[in-house]
C-alpha positions in Angstrom: 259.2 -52.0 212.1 259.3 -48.6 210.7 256.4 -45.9 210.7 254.8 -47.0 207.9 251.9 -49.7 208.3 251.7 -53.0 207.5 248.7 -54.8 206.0 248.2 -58.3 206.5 245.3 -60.5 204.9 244.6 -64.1 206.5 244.2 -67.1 204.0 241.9 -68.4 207.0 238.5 -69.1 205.3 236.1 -67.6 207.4 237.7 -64.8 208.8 239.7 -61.7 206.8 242.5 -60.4 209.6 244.1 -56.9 209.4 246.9 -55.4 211.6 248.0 -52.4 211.1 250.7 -50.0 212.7 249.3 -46.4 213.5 252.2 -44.2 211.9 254.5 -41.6 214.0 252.5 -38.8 212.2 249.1 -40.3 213.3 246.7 -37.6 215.0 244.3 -39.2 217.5 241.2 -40.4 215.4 238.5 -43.0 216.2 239.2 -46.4 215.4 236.4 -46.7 213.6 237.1 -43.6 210.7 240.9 -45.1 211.2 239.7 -48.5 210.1 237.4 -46.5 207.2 240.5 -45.2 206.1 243.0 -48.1 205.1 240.1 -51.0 204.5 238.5 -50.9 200.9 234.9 -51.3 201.3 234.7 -52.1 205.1 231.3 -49.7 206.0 230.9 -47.9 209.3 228.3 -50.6 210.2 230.6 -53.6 209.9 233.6 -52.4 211.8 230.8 -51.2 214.3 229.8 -55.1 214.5 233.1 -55.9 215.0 233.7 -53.8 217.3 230.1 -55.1 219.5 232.1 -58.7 218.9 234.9 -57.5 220.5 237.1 -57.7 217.2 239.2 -54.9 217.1 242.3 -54.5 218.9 244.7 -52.0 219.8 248.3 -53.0 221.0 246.4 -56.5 222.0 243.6 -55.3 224.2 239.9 -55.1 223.1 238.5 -52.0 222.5 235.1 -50.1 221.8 234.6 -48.0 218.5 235.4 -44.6 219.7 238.9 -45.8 221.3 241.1 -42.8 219.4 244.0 -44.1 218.1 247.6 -42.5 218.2 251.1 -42.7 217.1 253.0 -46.2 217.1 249.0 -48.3 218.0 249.3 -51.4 216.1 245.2 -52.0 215.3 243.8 -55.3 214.6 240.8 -56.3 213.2 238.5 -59.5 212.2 235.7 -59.5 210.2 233.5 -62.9 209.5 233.2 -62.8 205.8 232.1 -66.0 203.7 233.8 -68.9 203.1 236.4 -68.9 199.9 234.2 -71.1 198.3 231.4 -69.0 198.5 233.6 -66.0 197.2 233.8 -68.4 193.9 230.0 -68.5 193.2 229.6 -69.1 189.7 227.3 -66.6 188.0 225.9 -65.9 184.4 227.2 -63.0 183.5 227.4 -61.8 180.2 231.2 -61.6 179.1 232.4 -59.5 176.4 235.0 -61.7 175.0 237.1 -60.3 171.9 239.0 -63.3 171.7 239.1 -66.9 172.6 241.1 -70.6 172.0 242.1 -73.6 173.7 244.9 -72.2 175.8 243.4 -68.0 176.4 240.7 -65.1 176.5 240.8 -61.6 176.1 237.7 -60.2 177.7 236.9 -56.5 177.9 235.9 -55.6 180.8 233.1 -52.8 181.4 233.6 -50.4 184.0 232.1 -50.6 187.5 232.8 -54.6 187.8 235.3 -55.7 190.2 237.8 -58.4 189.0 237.6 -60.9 191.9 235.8 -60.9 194.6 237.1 -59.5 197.9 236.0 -57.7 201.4 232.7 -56.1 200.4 232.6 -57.7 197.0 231.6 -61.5 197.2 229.6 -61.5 193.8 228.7 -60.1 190.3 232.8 -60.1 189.3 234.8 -61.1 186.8 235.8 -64.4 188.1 232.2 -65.3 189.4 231.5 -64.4 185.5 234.3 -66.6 184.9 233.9 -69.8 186.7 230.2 -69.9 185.3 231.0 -70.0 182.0 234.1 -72.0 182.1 235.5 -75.1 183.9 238.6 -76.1 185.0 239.9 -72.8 184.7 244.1 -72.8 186.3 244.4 -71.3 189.8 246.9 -68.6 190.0 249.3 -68.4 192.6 246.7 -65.9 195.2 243.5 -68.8 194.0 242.0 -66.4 191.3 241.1 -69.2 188.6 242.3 -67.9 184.9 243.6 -64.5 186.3 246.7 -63.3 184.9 246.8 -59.6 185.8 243.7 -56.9 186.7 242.8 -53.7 186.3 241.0 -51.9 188.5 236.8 -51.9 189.3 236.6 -48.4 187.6 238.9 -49.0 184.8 237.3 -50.6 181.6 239.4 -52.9 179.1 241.2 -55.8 177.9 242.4 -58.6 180.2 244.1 -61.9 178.9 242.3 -65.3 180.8 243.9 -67.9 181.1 242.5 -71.4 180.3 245.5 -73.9 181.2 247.6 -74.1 183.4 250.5 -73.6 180.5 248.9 -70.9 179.3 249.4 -69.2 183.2 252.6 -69.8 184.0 253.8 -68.5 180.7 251.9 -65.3 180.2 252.4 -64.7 183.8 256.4 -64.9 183.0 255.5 -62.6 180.4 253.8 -59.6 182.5 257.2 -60.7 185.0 259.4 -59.9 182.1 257.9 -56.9 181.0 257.9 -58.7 177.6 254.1 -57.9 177.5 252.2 -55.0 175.8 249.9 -52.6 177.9 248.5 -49.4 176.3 246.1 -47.6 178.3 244.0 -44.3 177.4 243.3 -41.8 180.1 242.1 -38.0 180.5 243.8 -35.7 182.8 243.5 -32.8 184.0 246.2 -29.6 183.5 247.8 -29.3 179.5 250.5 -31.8 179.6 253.5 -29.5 178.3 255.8 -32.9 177.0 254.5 -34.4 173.7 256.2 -37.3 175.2 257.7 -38.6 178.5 258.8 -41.3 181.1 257.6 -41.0 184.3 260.1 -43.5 187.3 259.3 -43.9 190.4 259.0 -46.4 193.0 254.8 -46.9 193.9 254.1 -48.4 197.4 250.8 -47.5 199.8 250.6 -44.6 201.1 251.5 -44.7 204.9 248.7 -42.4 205.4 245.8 -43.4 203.4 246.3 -47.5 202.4 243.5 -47.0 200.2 245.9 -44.8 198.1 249.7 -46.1 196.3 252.0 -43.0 196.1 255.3 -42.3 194.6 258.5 -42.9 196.8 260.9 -41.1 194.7 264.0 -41.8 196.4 263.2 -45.7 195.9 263.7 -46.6 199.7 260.1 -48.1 199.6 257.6 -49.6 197.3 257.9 -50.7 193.8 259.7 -49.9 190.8 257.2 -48.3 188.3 257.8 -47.0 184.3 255.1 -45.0 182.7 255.6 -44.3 179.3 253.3 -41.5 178.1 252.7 -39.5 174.9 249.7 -36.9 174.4 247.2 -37.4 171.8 245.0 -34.6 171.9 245.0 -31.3 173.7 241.5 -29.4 175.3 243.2 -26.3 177.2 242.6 -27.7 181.0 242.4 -31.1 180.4 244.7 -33.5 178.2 244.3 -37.1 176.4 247.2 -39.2 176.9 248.4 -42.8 175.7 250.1 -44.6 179.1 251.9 -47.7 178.1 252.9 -49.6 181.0 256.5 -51.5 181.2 255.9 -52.1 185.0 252.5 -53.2 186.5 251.9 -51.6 189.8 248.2 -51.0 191.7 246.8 -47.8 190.3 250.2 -47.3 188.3 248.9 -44.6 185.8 246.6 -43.4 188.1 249.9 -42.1 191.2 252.3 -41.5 188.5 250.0 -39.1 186.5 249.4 -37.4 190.0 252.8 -37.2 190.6 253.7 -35.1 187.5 250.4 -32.8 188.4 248.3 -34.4 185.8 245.8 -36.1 188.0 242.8 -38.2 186.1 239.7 -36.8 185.2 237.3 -37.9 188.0 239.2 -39.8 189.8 238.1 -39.9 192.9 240.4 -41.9 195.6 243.3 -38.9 194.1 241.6 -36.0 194.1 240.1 -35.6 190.2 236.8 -35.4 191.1 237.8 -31.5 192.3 237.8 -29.1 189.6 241.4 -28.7 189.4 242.6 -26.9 186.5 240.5 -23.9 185.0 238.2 -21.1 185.8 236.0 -19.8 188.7 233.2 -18.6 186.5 229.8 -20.6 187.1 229.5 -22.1 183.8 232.9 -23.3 183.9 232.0 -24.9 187.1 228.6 -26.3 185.4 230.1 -27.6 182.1 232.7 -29.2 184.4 230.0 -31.1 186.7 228.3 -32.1 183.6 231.3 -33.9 182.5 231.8 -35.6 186.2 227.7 -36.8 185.6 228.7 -38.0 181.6 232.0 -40.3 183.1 231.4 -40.9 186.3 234.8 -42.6 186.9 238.4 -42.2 186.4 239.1 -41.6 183.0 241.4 -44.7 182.0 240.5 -47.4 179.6 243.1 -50.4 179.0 243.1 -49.9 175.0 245.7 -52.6 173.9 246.9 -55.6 174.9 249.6 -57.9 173.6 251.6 -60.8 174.1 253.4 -63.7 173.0 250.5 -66.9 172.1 252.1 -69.4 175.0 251.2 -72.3 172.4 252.0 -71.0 169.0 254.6 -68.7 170.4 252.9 -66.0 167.8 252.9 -62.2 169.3 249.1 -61.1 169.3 248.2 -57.7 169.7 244.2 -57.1 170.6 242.5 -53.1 170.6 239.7 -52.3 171.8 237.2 -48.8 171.1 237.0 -46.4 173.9 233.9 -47.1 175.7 230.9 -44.7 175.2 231.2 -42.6 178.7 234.5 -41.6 177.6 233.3 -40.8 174.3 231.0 -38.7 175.3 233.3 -37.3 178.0 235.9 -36.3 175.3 233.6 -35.0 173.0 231.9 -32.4 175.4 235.7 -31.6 176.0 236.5 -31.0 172.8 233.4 -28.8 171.7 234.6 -26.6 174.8 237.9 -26.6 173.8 237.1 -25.4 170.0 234.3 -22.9 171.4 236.5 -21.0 173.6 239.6 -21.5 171.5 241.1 -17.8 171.3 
């Protein structure tokens, strides 16, 4: 195996498995804050449970939570997390649907709700939402009833559900093909010179932060990735983009907008959170943190959606507003912009 890890999640029921291989570049660090690291959610205290269990690994001997890992230490661990069906609790959630038939839904999804439940999220998502207020709902091919793509917990918009098991397997082919229409909105930080541009590159994890996806630009790992982007309004140090996706990659907007030094507003697992582009001077700095407080997330909201109707074979096109955090967000951006505007 090369020096990149490897992540592998069990479909055992009770149990969630991960194995990872410590890359050459790896400093010595606690198994513990390496665990904290590359698994989403997993708190100090669990992997310290597992750890008292005698659940965590290192090249196939048990070890205690201060063992310090090094270069080419394949790490295992096993939390006990609910059973699946557990995971698939219905619960009455409100759902914001903006469209609905026999085969489909389009829901728009708030901000802060995770899509389906996972380590350290077994309730209040979209699919428990789901599975309360519809039955029968088709499995996809990873058990997620009705889901045909995601977007991430902190991202807010439109999501197409499906109801039958027709209506999966074709608008699934349909995100496969490309053939489907994704336009997000997102604020980012630095004045994006291009009115217009592609951004390529392959997206994979990072080998040294698996919370994180980065670009491999030579292609020799990951994903291929297309990012279409086209700015829609300019505020000095930060600009508001249209991203419309032809590939569909975790946190696609998110790495590739990094990777062309236009990392989201806010966004925390890359770094926006920082004040990145602007001044030193104390108001700056205050305005700025005032902003954070306003949209306390990344700033990307998945505007349009459209695809091909899998019974009528009609192309629907759905839009949705920009939710009010962004709003606001934008607005205090550009009353700064027109206020200091030479």
């Amino acid at each position: 195996m090369d020096d990149s890890e490897n992540q592998e999640l069990s479909q055992d029921e009770l149990f969630e498995h991960y194995r990872f291989l410590a890359s050459k570049g790896q400093e010595p660090l606690r198994v513990d804050k390496f665990l904290m690291n590359f698994i989403e959610n997993a708190t100090r205290n669990k992997i310290q449970q597992a750890a008292k269990e005698g659940h965590i690994w290192v090249n196939d001997s048990i070890v205690k939570q201060n063992y310090k890992v090094k270069a080419g230490d394949e790490v295992k661990v096993l939390f006990e997390h609910p059973p699946y069906e557990f995971l698939l609790t219905p619960e009455n959630i409100p759902l914001d649907i903006v469209y609905e038939d026999d085969s489909l839904l389009v829901v728009n999804k708030p901000a802060g709700m995770v899509v389906h439940p996972g380590h350290g999220n077994y309730s209040g998502t979209l699919i428990n939402a789901l599975v309360y207020h519809f039955d029968n709902l088709p499995n996809n091919s990873s058990e997620r009833p009705g889901l045909v793509h995601r977007i991430d917990k902190d991202t807010s918009g439109l999501l197409v559900i499906a109801k039958t098991e027709t209506a999966m397997t074709h608008l699934a082919q349909q995100f496969f093909d490309k053939s489907s229409e994704r336009e997000y909105v997102a604020l980012v930080w630095g004045n994006v010179e291009e009115d217009e541009g592609t951004v390529e590159g392959h997206i994979g994890r990072n080998p040294k932060n698996r919370l994180q996806m980065m670009v491999f630009p030579e292609g020799n790992e990951g994903k291929e990735a297309v990012t279409h982007y086209k700015v829609l309004e300019r505020f000095g140090y930060v600009t508001l983009v249209s991203c419309r996706l032809e590939t569909g990659r975790t946190h696609q907007i998110r790495v590739h907008m990094k990777h062309i030094g236009h990392t989201l507003f806010n966004d925390e697992r890359y770094g926006g959170d920082k004040i990145l582009k602007g001044t030193t001077f104390t108001k700056y700095k205050q305005f700025v943190e005032n902003a954070f407080k306003v949209l306390p997330r990344q700033a990307l909201h998945a505007k349009t959606l459209g695809f091909e109707h899998p019974k009528t074979g009609e192309f629907m096109r759905f839009d949705s507003e920009l939710p009010e955090d962004m709003v606001n967000c934008i607005e205090k951006w550009r009353g700064y912009a027109r206020h200091h505007e030479s």
